[in-house]
C-alpha positions, 0 to 999 in steps of 0.5 A: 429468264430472271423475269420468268423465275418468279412466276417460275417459283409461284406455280411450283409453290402451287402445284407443291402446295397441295402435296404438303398440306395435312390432311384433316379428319373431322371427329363428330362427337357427343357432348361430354368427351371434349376432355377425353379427345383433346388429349385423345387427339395430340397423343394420337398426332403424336404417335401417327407422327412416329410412325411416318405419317404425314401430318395430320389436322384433327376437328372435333364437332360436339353435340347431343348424340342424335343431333350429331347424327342427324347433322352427319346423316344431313351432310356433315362430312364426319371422317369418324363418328364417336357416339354414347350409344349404337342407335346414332351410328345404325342412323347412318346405316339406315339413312344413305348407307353412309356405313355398312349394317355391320359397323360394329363387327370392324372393331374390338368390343362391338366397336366401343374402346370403353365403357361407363356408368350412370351416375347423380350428381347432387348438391353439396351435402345431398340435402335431399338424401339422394341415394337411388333411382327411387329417390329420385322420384320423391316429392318436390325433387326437380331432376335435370336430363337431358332429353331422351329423343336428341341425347343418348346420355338422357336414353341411358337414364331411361333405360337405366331407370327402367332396367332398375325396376326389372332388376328389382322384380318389377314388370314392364308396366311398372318400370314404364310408370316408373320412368313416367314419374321420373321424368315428369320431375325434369323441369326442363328437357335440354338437347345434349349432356353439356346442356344439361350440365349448364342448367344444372351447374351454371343455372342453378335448376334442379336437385339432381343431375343425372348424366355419364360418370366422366361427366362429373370430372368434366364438371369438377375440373371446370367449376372446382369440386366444392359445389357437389357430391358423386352419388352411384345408384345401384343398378346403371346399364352398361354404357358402351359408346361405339366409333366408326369411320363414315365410309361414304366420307372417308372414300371421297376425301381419300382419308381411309387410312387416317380415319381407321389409324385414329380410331384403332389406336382407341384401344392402345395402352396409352389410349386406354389410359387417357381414358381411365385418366379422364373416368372412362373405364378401359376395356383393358382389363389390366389398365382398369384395375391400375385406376380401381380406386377411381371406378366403384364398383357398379350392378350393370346391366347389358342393354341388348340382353335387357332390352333386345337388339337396338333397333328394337329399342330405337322402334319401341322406345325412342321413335316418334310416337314411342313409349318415351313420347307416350309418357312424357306428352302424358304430363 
């Protein structure tokens, strides 16, 4: 008998092994919320925990948000999927039905737990007087995006820059010239925000960075705030970045629960305020007006109602052969 036990005790750890070990969601993500999700993800450890759940691994994918999508569509088993703009999710809609058509009936706020604006960041004192979208346009200013076709940070730019020009009474063919202009002043088109902000920061490249206001505290809080300035423009379209749970994904790790557990608690207070903690405005109403002092008030404007649905968007826009490729390969 006491030869057995051992053999005993390994096979009972084995078969107990599996029972004990936390499950693990994978979060694919954009490129500018790494800082939100890291503190996103222990509060949410934490409350899970509190409410007698079982322990729970969380991994975190970053990238340009079209990229991520692309790589979710290609085989990466994302349990959630957070990204700055519907068309990424529709992706997965449209390409193996990895969520259903109406994702983003399943959560408050067409499923986006928060909004946020377009804003420059330039040089430390403006030496080029950097105020707004026209600016932007003038001689010898070099503006860093990132690229509109991999990056829904460079597609908010876009269509900020267009909806700008509407709202200043322009028609259709001049926004279109308007955003030509503009980005024909990118020196460089990189894939993703963080990219961008490498080119801009790190490198040296370019008199402006034109990305997502939470972005700037990012950038503050890894490379000091001495080196630049915030500068909010005066239209920005309304930014809503939408979650989903990859239903396809979830089902087949047996994670449902988790999954939609970890993006509801989005919209719990304490989650609302990490978000205004790291310059994401909160949808909560009462938690936005607590950090006012950190959310200037901005002209925005609703995408949808500017632009038409997103797949609309997506189509004329953005697709292969789109308006962006028309007057961008026109360099």
């Amino acid at each position: 008998m006491k030869r057995l036990l051992p053999a005993t005790l390994l096979a009972t750890g084995l078969l107990l092994a599996p029972l004990t070990q936390a499950a693990t969601l994978l979060n694919v993500s954009y490129d500018v919320m790494r800082d939100f999700y890291k503190d996103y993800n222990a509060a949410f450890q934490q409350h899970w925990q509190a409410e007698g759940g079982k322990p729970l691994q969380i991994q975190m994918s970053h990238g340009g948000s079209s990229k991520q999508a692309r790589a979710v569509i290609d085989g990466l088993a994302a349990d959630v999927i957070t990204m700055n703009m519907a068309t990424d999710i529709n992706a997965l809609a449209d390409n193996g039905g990895l969520v259903p058509k109406d994702w983003a009936e399943r959560l408050p706020n067409h499923s986006a737990p928060f909004t946020s604006a377009t804003v420059f960041i330039v040089r430390k004192g403006n030496p080029k007087g950097l105020k707004d979208w026209p600016d932007l346009l003038k001689d010898g200013v070099q503006v860093v995006v990132p690229n509109p076709k991999t990056s829904g940070n460079g597609r908010y730019t876009y269509l900020s820059a267009w909806g700008y020009v509407l709202e200043k009474g322009g028609d259709e063919k001049a926004a279109k010239d308007f955003v030509g202009k503009l980005f024909k002043q990118a020196p460089v088109l990189d894939t993703g925000g963080r990219a961008a902000t490498t080119t801009f920061i790190q490198n040296q490249i370019g008199d402006v960075l034109v990305t997502f206001e939470n972005e700037a505290e990012m950038i503050a809080r890894e490379f000091g705030r001495g080196s630049f300035e915030v500068v909010y423009p005066s239209v920005s379209a309304e930014a809503e970045p939408p979650v989903a749970v990859v239903d396809k994904v979830v089902d087949k790790k047996g994670t449902r629960k988790e999954a939609e557990a970890y993006l509801k608690y989005l919209w719990s207070d304490e989650a609302q305020r990490i978000a205004a903690n790291n310059y994401l405005r909160p949808r909560n109403p009462a938690i936005l007006a607590e950090f006012a002092d950190r959310f200037p008030k901005v002209t925005f404007f609703n995408v949808v109602k500017t632009f038409g649905d997103w797949p609309v968007i997506q189509s004329t826009h953005f697709k292969d052969g789109g308006v962006f490729d028309q007057i961008y390969v026109a360099q």
